[in-house]
C-alpha positions in Angstrom: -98.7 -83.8 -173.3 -96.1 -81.2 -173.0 -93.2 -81.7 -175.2 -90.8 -81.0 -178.1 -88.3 -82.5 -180.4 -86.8 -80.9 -183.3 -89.5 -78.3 -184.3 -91.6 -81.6 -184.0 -93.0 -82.4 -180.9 -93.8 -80.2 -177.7 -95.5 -81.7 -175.2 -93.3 -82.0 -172.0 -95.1 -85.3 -170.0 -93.5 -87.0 -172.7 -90.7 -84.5 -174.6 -92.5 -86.5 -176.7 -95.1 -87.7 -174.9 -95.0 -90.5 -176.1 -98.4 -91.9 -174.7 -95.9 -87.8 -177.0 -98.3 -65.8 -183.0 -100.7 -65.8 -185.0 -101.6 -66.3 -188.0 -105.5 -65.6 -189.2 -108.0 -68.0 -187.8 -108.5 -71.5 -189.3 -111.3 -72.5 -191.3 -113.1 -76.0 -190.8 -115.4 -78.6 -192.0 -117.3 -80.4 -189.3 -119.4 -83.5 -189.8 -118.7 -85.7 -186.2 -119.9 -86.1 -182.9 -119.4 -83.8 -180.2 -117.4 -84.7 -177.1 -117.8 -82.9 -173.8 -114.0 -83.3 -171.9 -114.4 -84.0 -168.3 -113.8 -81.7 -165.8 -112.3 -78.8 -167.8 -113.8 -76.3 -166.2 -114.5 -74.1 -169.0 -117.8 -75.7 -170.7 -115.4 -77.2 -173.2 -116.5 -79.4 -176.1 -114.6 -80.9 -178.7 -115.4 -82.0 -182.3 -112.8 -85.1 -183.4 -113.5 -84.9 -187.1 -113.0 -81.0 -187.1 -110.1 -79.8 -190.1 -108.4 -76.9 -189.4 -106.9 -75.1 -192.6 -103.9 -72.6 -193.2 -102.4 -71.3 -196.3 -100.3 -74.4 -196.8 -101.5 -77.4 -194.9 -104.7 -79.1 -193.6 -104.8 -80.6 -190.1 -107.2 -83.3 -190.0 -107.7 -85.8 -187.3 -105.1 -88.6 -187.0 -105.8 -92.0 -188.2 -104.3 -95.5 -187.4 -104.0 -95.7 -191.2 -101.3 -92.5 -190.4 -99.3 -94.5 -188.7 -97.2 -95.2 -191.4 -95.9 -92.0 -192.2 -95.7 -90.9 -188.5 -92.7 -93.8 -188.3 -91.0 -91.7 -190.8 -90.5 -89.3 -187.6 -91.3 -91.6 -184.7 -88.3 -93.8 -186.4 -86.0 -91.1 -186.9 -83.1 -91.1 -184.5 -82.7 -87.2 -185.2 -86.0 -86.2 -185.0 -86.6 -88.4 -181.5 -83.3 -87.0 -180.0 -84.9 -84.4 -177.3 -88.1 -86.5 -176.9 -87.7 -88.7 -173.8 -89.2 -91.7 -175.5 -86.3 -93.5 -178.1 -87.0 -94.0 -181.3 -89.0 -96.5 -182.4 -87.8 -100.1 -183.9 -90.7 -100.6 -186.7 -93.9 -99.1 -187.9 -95.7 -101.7 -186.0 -93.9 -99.8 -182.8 -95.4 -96.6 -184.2 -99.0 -98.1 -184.6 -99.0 -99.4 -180.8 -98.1 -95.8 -180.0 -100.9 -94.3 -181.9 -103.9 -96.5 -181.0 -103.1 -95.3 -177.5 -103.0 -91.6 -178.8 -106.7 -92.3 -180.6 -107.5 -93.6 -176.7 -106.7 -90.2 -175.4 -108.7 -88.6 -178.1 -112.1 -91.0 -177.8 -111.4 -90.1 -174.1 -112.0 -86.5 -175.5 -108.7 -85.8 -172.9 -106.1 -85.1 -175.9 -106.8 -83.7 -179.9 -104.4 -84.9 -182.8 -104.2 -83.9 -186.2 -102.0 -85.0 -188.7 -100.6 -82.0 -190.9 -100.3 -82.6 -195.0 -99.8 -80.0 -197.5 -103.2 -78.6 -198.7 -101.4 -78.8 -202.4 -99.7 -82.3 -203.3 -101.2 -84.0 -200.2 -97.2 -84.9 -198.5 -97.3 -85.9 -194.8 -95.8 -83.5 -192.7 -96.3 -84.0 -189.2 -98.2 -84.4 -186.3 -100.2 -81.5 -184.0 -102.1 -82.0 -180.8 -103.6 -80.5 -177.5 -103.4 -83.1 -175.2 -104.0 -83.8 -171.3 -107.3 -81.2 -171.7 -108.2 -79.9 -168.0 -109.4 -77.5 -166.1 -109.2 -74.8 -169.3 -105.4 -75.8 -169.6 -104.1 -78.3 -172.2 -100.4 -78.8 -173.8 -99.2 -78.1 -177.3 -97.6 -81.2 -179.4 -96.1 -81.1 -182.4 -93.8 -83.3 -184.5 -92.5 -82.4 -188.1 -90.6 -84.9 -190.3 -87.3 -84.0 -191.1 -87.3 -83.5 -194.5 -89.6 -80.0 -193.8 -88.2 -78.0 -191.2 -87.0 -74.6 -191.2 -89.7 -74.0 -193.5 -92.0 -72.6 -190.7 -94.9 -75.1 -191.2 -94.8 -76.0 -187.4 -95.1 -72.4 -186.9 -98.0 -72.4 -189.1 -99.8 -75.4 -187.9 -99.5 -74.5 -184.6 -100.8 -71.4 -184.7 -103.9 -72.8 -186.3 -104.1 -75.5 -183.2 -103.4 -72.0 -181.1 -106.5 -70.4 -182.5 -108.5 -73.5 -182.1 -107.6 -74.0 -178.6 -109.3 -70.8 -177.9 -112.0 -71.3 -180.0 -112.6 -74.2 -177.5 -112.3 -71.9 -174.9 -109.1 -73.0 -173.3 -107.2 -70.4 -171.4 -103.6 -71.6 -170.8 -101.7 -74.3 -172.7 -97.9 -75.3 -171.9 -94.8 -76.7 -173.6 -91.8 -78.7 -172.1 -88.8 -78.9 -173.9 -84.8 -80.7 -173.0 -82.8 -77.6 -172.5 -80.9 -78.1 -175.6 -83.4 -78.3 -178.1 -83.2 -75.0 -179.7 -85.2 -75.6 -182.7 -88.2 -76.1 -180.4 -87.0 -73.2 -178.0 -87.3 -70.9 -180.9 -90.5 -72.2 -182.1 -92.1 -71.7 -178.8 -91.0 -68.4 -178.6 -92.4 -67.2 -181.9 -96.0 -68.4 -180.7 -95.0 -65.8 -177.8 -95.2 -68.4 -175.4 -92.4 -67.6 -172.5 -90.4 -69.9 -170.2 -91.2 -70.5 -166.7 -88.3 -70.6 -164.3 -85.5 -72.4 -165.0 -84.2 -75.8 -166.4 -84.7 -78.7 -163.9 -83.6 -82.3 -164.1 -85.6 -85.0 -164.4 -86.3 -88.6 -165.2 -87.5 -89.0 -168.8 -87.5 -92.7 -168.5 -86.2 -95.2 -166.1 -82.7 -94.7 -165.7 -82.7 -91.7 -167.9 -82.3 -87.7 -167.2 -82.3 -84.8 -169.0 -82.5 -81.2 -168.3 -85.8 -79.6 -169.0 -87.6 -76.4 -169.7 -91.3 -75.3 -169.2 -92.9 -72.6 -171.2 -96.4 -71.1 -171.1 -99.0 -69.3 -173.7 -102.0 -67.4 -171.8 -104.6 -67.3 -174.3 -106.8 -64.5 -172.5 -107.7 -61.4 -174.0 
């Protein structure tokens, strides 16, 4: 998905698809099936139960039991305000939206994690690589309100960064609305870097925004 929202979500096929750097290399605990993801073109398997650790928080895979919590960002007029999906009305919204997210990932097309603090257990947001192909996938991520500027996106997504190439993906990509700045900056701490300039385009029927792509090459 490519998009972004308030240090929350970037994935750009939604700005929240709403279907929505570095620090040292994740640990994990593994005890799932393997998925192969079709046509990657990079060998590429994926393992949904894997749990990716950083000095604060532990991603593990998302749940529908999550869906919950996720409303408490999904529900959020201020955090949905550069996504190109609105809000949503009630948690029952939020759980439609997440079984189709947990399609995506028993598709083996799209990974999600939910992020919680690996001391006290609080939900914090929501992490992904989504629309896997061809070696190139984009980076998602979604923070509740409550925790930003406290540069836990950073540090989950650089832990979803080292995974991706662990997987052996080679390129993933980020679209943002022009004026989201928190998520501008975000990207551009993982060292990802824009491509071209903002265009216009149709978020949703009847809807534009301005947008902005950005790119991380995760080759050597």
């Amino acid at each position: 998905m490519i998009l972004s929202t308030n240090e929350q979500r970037t994935c750009a096929r939604p700005l929240a698809r709403w279907h929505p750097p570095f620090f040292p290399e994740s640990g994990y605990f593994s005890s799932g099936r393997l998925q192969s993801v079709p046509d990657c073109g990079v060998g590429l398997v994926t393992d949904p139960t894997r749990v990716l650790y950083t000095d604060r928080l532990i991603l593990s895979a998302l749940k529908i039991q999550d869906s919950s919590e996720l409303f408490r960002i999904r529900g959020d007029s201020e955090c949905m305000q550069f996504w190109d999906a609105p809000p949503d009305d009630d948690p029952a919204a939020t759980a439609d939206i997440v079984s189709l997210l947990l399609r995506d990932a028993a598709a083996a097309t799209s990974i999600y994690w939910t992020a919680r603090q690996s001391v006290g257990n609080q939900f914090i947001g929501l992490f992904d690589l989504s629309d896997i192909e061809n070696g190139v996938a984009d980076l998602g991520f979604m923070t509740v309100r409550a925790w930003w500027g406290r540069g836990l996106a950073v540090e989950a997504c650089a832990s979803v960064i080292a995974e991706a190439k662990r997987l052996g993906l080679v390129r993933l990509r980020a679209r943002i609305h022009d004026e989201n700045v928190r998520s501008e900056r975000l990207l551009r701490r993982l060292q990802f870097t824009q491509q071209g300039s903002a265009q216009l385009i149709e978020v949703r029927q009847g809807v534009t925004r301005r947008a902005i792509n950005f790119a991380l090459s995760l080759g050597d």
